[in-house]
C-alpha positions as CSV (number, residue, x, y, z in Angstrom):
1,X,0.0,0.0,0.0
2,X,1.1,3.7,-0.6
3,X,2.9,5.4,1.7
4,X,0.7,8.6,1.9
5,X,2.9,11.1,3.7
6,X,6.0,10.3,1.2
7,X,3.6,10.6,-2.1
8,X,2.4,13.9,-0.8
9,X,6.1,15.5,-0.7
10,X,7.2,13.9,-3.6
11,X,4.2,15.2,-5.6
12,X,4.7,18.7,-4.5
13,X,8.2,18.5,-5.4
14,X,7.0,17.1,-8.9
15,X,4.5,20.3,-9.7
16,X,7.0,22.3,-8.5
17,X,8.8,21.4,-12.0
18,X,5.5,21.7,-13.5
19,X,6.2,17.6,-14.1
20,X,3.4,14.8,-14.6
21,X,5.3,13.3,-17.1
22,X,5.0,9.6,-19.5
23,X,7.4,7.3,-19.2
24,X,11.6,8.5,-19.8
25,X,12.0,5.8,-22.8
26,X,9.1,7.3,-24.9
27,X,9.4,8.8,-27.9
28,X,7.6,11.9,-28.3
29,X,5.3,11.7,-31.0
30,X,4.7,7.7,-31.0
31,X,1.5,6.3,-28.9
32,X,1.5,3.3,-26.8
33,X,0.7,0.2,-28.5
34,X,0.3,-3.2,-27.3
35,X,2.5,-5.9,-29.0
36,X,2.3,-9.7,-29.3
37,X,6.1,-11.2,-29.2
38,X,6.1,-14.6,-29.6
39,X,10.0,-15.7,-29.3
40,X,12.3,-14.2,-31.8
41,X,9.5,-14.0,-34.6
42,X,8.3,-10.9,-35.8
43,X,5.5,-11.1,-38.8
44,X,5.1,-7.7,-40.7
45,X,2.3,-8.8,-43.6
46,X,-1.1,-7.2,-43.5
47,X,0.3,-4.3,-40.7
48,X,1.1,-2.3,-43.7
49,X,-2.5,-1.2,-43.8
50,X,-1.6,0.9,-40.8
51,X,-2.1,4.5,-41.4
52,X,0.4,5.5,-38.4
53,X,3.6,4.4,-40.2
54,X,7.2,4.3,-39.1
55,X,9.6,3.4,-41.4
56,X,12.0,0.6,-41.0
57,X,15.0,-0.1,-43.6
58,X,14.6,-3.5,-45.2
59,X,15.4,-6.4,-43.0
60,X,18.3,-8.6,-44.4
61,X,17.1,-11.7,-44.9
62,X,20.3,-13.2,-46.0
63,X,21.9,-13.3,-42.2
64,X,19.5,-14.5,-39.7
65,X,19.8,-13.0,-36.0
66,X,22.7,-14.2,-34.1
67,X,21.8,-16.6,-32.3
68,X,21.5,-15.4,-28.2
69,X,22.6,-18.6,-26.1
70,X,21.3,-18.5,-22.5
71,X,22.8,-20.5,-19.8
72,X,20.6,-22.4,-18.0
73,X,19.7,-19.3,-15.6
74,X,19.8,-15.9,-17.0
75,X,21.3,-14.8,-14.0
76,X,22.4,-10.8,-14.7
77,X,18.9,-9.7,-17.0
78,X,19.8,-6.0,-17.7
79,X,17.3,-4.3,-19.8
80,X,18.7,-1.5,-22.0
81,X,17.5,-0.3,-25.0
82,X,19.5,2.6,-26.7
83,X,17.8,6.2,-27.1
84,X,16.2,5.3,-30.8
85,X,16.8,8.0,-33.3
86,X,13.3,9.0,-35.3
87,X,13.7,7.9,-39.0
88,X,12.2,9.7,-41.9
89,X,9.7,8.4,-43.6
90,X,11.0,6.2,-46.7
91,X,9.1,6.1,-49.6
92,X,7.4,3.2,-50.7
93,X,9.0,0.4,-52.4
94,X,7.6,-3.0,-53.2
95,X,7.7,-6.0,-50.5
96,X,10.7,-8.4,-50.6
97,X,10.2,-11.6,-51.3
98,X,10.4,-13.6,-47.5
99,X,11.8,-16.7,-46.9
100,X,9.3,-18.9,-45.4
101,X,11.5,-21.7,-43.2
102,X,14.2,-21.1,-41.1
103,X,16.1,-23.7,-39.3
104,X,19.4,-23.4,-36.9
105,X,21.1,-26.4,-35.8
106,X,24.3,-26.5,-33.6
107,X,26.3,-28.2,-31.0
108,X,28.3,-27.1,-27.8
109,X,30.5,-27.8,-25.3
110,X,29.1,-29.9,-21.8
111,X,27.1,-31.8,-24.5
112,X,24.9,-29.1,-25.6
113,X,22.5,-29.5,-28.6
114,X,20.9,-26.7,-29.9
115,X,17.8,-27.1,-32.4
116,X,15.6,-24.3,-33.6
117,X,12.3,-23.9,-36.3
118,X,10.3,-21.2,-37.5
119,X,7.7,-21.0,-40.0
120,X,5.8,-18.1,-41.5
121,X,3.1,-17.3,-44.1
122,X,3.9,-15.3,-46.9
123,X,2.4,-11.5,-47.0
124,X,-1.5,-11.8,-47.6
125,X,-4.2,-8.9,-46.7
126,X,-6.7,-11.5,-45.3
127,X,-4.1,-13.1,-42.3
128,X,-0.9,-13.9,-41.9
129,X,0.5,-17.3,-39.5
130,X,4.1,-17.9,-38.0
131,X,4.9,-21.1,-35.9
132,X,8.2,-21.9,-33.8
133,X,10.3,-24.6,-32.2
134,X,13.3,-24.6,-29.8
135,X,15.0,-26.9,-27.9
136,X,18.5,-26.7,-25.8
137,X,20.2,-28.5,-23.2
138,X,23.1,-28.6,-21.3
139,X,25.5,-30.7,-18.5
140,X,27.2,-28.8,-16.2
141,X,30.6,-30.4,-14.6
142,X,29.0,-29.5,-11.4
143,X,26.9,-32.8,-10.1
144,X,23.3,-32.2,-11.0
145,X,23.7,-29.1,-12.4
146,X,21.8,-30.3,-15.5
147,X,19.2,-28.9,-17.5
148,X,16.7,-28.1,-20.7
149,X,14.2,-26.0,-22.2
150,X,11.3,-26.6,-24.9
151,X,9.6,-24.0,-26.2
152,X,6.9,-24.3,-29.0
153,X,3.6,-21.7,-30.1
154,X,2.0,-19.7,-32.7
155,X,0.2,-16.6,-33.6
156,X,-1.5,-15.4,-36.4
157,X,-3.4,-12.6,-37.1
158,X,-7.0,-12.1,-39.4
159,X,-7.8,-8.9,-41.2
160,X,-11.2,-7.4,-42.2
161,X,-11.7,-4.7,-44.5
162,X,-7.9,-3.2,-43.9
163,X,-9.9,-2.1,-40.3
164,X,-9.6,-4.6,-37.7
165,X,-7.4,-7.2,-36.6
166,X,-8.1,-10.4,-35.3
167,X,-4.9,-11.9,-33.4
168,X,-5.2,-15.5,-31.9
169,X,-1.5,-16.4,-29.8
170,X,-0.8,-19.9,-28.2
171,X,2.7,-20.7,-26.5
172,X,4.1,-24.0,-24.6
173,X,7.3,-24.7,-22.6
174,X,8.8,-27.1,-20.4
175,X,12.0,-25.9,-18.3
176,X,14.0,-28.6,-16.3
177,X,16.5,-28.4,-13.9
178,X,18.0,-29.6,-10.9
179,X,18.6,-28.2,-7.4
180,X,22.4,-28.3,-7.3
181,X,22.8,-25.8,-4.5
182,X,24.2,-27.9,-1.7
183,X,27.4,-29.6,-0.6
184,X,28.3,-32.4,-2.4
185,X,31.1,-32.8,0.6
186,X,27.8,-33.4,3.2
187,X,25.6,-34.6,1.0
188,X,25.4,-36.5,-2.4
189,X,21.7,-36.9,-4.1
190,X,20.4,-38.2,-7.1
191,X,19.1,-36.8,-10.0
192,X,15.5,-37.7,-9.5
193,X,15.5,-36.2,-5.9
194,X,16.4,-33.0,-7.3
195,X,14.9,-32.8,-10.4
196,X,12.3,-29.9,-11.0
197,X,10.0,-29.0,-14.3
198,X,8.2,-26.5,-14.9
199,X,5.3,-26.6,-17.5
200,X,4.1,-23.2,-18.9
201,X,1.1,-23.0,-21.4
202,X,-0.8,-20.1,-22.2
203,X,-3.1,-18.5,-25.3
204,X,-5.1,-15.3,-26.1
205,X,-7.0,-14.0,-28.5
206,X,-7.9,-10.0,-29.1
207,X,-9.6,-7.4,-31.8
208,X,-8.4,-4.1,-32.1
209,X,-8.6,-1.6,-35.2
210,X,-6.1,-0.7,-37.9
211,X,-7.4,1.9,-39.5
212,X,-10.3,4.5,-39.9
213,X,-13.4,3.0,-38.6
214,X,-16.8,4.5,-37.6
215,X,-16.4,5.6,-34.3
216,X,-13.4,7.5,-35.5
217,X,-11.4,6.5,-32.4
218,X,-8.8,3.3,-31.5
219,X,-9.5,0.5,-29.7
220,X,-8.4,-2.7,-28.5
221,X,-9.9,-5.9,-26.6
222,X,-7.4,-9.2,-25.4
223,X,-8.6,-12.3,-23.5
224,X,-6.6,-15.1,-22.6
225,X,-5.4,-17.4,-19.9
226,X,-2.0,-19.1,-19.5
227,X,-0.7,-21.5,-16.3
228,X,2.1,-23.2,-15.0
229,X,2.4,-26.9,-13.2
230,X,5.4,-28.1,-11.5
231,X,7.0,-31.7,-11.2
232,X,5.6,-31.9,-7.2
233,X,1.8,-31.0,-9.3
234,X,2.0,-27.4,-7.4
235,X,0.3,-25.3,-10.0
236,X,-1.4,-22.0,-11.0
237,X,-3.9,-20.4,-13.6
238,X,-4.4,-16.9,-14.5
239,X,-7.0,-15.7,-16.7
240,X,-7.2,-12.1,-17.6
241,X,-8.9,-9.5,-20.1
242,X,-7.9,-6.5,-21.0
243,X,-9.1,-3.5,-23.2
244,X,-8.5,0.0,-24.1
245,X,-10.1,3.2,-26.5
246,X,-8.4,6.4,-26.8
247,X,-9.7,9.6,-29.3
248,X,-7.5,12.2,-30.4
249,X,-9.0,15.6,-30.1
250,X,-9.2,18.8,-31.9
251,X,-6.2,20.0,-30.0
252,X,-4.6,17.0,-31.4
253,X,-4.2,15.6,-27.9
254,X,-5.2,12.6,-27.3
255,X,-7.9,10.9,-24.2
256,X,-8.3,7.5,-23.5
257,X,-8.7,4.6,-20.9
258,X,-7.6,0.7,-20.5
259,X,-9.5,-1.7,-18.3
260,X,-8.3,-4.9,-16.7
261,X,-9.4,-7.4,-14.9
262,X,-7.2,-10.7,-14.0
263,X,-7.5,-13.7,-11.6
264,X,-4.4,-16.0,-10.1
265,X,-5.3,-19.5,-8.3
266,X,-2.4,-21.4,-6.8
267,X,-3.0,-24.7,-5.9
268,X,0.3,-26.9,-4.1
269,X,1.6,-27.1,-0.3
270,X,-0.2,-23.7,0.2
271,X,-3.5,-22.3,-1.7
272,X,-3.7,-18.5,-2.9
273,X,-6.3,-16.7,-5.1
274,X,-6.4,-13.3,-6.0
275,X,-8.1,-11.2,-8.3
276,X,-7.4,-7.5,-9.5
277,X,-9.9,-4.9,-11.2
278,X,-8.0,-1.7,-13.0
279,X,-9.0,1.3,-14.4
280,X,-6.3,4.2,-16.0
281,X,-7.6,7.3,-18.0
282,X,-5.0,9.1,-19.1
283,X,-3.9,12.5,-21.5
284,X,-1.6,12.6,-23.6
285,X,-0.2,15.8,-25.9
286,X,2.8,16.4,-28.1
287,X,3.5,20.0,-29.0
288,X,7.2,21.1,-31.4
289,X,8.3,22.2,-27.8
290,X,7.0,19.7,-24.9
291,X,5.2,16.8,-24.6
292,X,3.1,15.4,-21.5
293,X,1.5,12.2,-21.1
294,X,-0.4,12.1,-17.5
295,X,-2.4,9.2,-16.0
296,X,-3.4,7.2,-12.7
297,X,-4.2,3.6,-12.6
298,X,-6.2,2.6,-9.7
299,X,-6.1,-1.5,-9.0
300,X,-8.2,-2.9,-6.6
301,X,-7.7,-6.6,-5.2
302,X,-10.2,-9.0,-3.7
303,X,-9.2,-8.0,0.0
304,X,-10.4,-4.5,-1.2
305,X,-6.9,-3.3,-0.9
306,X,-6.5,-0.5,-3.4
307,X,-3.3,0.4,-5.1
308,X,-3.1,4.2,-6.8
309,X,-0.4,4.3,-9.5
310,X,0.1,7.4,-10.9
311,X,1.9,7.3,-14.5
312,X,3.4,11.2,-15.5
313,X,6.2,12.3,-17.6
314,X,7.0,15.7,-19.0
315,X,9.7,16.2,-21.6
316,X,10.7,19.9,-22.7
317,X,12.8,20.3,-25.8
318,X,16.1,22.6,-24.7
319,X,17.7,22.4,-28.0
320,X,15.7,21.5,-31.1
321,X,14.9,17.8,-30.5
322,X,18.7,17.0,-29.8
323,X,18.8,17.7,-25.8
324,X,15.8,17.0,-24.0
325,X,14.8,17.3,-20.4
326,X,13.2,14.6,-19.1
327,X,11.0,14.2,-15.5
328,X,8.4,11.9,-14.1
329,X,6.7,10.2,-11.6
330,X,5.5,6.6,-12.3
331,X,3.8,3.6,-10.6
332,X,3.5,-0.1,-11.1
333,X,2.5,-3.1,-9.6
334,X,4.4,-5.8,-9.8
335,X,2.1,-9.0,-9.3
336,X,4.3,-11.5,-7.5
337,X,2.6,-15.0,-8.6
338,X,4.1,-18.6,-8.7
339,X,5.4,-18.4,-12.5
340,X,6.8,-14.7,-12.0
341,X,8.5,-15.8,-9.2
342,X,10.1,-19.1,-10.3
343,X,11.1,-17.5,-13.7
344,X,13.1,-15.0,-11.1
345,X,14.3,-17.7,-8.8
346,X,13.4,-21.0,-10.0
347,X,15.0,-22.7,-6.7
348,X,12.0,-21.6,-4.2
349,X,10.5,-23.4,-1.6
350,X,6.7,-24.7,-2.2
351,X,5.5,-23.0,0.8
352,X,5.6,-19.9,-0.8
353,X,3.7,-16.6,0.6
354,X,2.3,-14.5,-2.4
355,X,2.2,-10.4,-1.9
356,X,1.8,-8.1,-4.5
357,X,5.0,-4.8,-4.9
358,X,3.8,-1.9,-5.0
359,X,6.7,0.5,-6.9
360,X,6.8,4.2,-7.5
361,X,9.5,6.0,-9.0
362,X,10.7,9.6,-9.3
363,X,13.1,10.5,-11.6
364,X,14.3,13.2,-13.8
365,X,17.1,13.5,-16.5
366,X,18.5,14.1,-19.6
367,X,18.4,13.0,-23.3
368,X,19.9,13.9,-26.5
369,X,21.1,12.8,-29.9
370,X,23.5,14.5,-32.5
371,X,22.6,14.9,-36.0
372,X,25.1,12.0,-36.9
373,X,25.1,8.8,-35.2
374,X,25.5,9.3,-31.4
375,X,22.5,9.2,-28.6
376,X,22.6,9.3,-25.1
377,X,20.3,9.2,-22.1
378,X,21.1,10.0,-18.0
379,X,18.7,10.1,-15.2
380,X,18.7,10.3,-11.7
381,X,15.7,8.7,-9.8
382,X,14.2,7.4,-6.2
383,X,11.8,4.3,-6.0
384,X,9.5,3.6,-3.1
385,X,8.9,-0.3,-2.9
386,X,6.3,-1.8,-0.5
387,X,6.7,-5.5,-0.1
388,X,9.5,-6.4,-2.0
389,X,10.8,-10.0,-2.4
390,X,14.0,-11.2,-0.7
391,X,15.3,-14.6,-1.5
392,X,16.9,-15.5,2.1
393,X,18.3,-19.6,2.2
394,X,15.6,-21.7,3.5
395,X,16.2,-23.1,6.7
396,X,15.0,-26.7,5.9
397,X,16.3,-27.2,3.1
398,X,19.3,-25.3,2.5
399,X,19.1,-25.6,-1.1
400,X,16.2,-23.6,-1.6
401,X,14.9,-20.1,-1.0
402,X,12.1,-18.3,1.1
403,X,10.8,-15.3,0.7
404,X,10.8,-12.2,2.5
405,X,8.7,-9.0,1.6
406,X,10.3,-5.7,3.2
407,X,9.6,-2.5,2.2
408,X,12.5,-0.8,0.7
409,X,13.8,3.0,-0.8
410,X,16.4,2.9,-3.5
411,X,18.3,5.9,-5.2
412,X,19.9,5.5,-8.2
413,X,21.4,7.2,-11.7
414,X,21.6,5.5,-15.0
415,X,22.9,6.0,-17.9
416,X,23.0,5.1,-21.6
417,X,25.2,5.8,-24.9
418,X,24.7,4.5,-28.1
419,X,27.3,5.0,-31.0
420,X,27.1,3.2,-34.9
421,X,28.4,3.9,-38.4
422,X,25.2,2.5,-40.5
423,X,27.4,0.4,-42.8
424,X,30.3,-1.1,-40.0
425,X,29.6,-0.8,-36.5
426,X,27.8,-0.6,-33.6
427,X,28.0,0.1,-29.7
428,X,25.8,0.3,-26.9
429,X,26.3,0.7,-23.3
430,X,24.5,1.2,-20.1
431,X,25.2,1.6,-16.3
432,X,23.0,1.6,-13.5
433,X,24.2,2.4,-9.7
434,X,22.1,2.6,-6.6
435,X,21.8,2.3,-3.2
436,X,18.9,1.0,-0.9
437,X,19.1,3.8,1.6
438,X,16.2,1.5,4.1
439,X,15.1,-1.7,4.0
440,X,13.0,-2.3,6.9
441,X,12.7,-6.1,8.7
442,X,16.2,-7.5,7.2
443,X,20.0,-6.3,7.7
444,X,20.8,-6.1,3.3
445,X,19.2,-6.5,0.7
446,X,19.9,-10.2,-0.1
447,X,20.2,-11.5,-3.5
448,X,19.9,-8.1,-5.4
449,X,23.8,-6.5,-6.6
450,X,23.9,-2.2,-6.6
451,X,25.8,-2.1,-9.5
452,X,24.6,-3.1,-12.6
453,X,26.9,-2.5,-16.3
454,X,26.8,-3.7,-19.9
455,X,28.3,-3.2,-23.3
456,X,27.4,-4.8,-26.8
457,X,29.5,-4.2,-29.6
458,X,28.2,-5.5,-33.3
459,X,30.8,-5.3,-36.3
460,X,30.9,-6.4,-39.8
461,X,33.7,-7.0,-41.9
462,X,32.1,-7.2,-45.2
463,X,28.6,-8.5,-46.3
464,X,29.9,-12.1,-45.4
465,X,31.1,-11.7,-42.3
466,X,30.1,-10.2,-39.1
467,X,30.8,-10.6,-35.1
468,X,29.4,-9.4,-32.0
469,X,30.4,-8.5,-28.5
470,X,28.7,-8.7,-25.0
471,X,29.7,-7.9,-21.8
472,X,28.2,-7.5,-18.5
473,X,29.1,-7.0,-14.7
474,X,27.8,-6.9,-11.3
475,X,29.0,-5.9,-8.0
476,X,28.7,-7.8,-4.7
477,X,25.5,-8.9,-3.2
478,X,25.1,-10.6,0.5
479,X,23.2,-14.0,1.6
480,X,21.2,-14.9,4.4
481,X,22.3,-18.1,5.7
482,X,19.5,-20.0,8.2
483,X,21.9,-19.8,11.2
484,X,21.5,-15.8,10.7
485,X,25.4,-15.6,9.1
486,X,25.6,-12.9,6.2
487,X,27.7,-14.7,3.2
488,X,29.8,-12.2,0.6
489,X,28.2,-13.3,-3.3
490,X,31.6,-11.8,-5.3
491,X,30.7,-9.7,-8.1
492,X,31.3,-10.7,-11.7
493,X,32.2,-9.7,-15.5
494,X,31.3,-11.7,-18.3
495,X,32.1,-11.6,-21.7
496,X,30.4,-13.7,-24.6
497,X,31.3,-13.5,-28.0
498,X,29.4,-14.8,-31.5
499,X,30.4,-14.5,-35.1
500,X,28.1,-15.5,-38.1
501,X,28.9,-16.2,-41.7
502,X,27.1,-15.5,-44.6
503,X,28.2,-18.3,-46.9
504,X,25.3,-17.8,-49.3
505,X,22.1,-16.5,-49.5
506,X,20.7,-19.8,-47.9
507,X,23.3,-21.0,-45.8
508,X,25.1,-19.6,-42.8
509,X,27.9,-20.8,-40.1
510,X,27.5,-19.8,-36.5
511,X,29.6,-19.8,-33.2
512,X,29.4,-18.4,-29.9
513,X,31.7,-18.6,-27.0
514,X,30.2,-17.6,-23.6
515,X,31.6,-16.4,-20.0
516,X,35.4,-16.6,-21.8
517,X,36.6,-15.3,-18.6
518,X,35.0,-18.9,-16.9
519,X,34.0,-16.9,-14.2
520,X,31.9,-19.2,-12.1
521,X,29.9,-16.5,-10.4
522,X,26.7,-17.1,-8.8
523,X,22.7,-15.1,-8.9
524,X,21.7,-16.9,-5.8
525,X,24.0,-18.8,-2.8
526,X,25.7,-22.0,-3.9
527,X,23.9,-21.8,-7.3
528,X,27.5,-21.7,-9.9
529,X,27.2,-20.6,-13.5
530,X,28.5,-22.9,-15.9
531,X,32.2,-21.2,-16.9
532,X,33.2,-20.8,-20.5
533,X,31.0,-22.3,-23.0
534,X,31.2,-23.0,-26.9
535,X,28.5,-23.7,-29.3
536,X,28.7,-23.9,-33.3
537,X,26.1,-24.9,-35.8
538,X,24.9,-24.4,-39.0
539,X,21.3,-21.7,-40.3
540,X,19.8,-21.8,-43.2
541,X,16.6,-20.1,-45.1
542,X,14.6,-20.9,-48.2
């Protein structure tokens, strides 16, 4: 729940900067949209009837992706997304043809297979389909410390009149692993003692317009449900609707409203149900000098507890639309159920205890970008978290993790730079720092590093050949031990390179090398990564 006398000062200091601002990474004259990802797929087709468009330069379908290998827990997940630099509008040119089928294949070190399958329809004004397939697994020379993940869905979309869109979505994985966290100097146990799976399923379908219709405004509805069951038959379902409608008006400012309404059942050791109703209107207008986009979400749950979000951000224009100042205030609620929780920390106890973070942020910065190719972004903020999770070792068995919610206030700066030449090269960088300046209930904030850093580099030799760079860091974090002993996690710096070769239009050669450093560092107590990892394979397209 909100801590009233803290919002009070913090929202006079935010009028005081005449701020009730949208969110830092929005562009200024692009609405919110909701979008549909389904793995690394991305249909185009019938979209084109869109009257709102944004150019994109032709994707090269000769050289697929790079292929992203994940060890088995994506232990450091740093979202960044360079300051995007608005494009001109292109003027039209005829479709490429698409390739239809693309298949990756490939083969790594502790006995890794890789295996990968999309297919897609070609471009057609009624609908438009795309299916997927992955598989990966991997032995770790720690005992137990195997694991693998299937992943398989769909979507396709139906169009009517170039107006509406009907979008149907369907997805499937199954994610096993072991729980290699203990001793093997105390204790050795077998495979099937430790082994855990988790089974996620889910599907929705929606309707939402694409073009001029007659009530001359946008709209969009999306049902669905998805779930998740665990070896031990612990389980949860979630179904949920959502919709929205927004008009612009004669100022060219636009009103609107989304509705929600979700439900979460947990069945297992423990039994939980929730429900949340929400309501947000919200304004939004873009002038050549400022922009604002103001709204407050109000979420009710079935205890009646209400949860008042407040979602501002104000961005002036100090020089042209190449240095912007940037300031808002923004809430969210962060709905801690059994699949968001294990896809955090997939070695929790079953008892689990389910509460619901409530986060608001402050924050104010800067953002520009030159007329050539550089762009940068640097803020400052505070957040305001009521019941946030701690993973703390359990105290029966040591390796797994309880939870503990403690209310917490972090202040922090971030920043972000992004440099490319079109035709060679590209790099991206981010750095977030902060500090939890109270955490009531426990001593540290277990589990969660104050330092967070990452640079991509992307390069291409000539049209054949092209490589790319990642590396990330963290500093130290603490652990709570059951005895009540604190226990140092080091920090870590990992490096992974990938390199990709065009050898025809058809046919490419792949391979990626992972943590070269072999730093063993660890996300949660006693929990190893893998060290150094290769994997090569073989892509092709038709």
């Amino acid at each position: 729940m909100l801590n009233i006398n803290k919002y009070i000062t913090i929202a006079v200091c935010v009028c005081g900067i005449s701020v009730s601002s949208n969110h830092l990474q929005a562009q200024t004259n692009v609405g919110d949209e909701d979008v549909d990802v389904v793995s690394g797929y991305n249909p185009v087709l019938a979209d084109a009837v869109k009257e709102n468009f944004n150019a994109e330069l032709p994707e090269n379908k000769t050289k697929p992706e790079p292929q992203e290998y994940n060890i088995p827990i994506e232990f450091f997940q740093i979202p960044y997304q360079p300051v995007k630099v608005k494009p001109i509008r292109l003027p039209d040119a005829k479709p490429t043809e698409l390739e239809n089928v693309y298949v990756k294949a490939g083969f790594g070190t502790q006995f890794t297979p890789l295996a990968e399958v999309y297919l897609n329809s070609d471009r057609n004004k009624k609908y438009n389909y795309g299916l997927y397939g992955k598989y990966i697994s991997s032995n770790g020379k720690v005992e137990n410390q195997n694991y693998s993940d299937l992943r398989a869905g769909g979507s396709t979309n139906f169009y009517f009149d170039d107006k509406y869109a009907l979008p149907i979505n369907a997805f499937y994985s199954r994610n096993t692993l072991q729980y290699y966290g203990y001793n093997p100097d105390d204790t050795s146990f077998k495979s099937e003692d430790v082994r855990q799976i988790f089974n996620n399923y889910g599907g929705s379908v929606g309707f939402h317009n694409i073009g001029d219709n007659p009530l001359n405004m946008d709209f969009g509805l999306k049902v669905g449900v998805d779930g998740i069951r665990d070896i031990n038959k612990n389980k949860e379902i979630h179904p949920f609707v959502t919709g929205w409608g927004e008009k612009k008006l004669e100022n060219k400012s636009i009103a609107g409203s989304e509705v929600s309404y979700e439900y979460f059942s947990y069945s297992g050791v423990t039994e939980h149900d929730n429900s949340l109703i929400g309501v947000k209107p919200y304004y939004k207008m873009i002038t050549d000098q400022w922009s604002l986009n103001a709204g407050i979400e109000t979420k009710v749950d079935k205890a009646s507890n209400a949860y008042v979000l407040p979602d501002a951000v104000f961005s002036y224009d100090l020089i042209g639309d190449k240095f912007v100042f940037v300031a808002g205030w923004e809430g969210h609620l962060q709905v801690n159920s059994f699949a968001n929780i294990v896809e955090e920390n997939p070695f929790v106890k079953d008892t689990l205890v389910f509460k619901n973070t409530s986060i608001n942020e402050i924050h104010a910065g800067l953002r520009g970008a030159t007329y050539g190719n550089f762009s940068f972004m640097v803020k400052g903020y505070q957040k305001l978290a009521m019941d946030m999770p701690f993973y703390v070792t359990d105290s029966v068995d040591t390796k797994r993790f309880d939870i503990i919610y403690a209310d917490a206030t972090i202040w922090g700066g971030n920043l972000e730079l992004s440099y490319f030449d079109a035709d060679r090269f590209r790099v991206t960088g981010s750095l977030n720092v902060f500090t939890f300046s109270e955490v009531d209930i426990i001593n540290k904030p277990y589990h969660r590093p104050t330092l967070e850093w990452t640079i991509n580099g992307q390069y291409k030799f000539n049209q054949k050949l092209s490589m790319e760079a990642n590396i990330f860091g963290v500093n130290k974090s603490y652990a709570l031990l059951p005895d009540g002993a604190e226990e140092e996690i080091k920090g870590a710096v990992d490096l992974n390179l990938s390199a990709n070769y065009a050898y025809s239009k058809y046919f490419n050669i792949f391979v990626n090398v992972n943590n070269m450093a072999s730093f063993k560092y660890q996300r949660y107590y006693n929990y190893p990564s893998y060290g150094i990892q290769a994997l090569g394979g073989l892509s092709f397209t038709f």
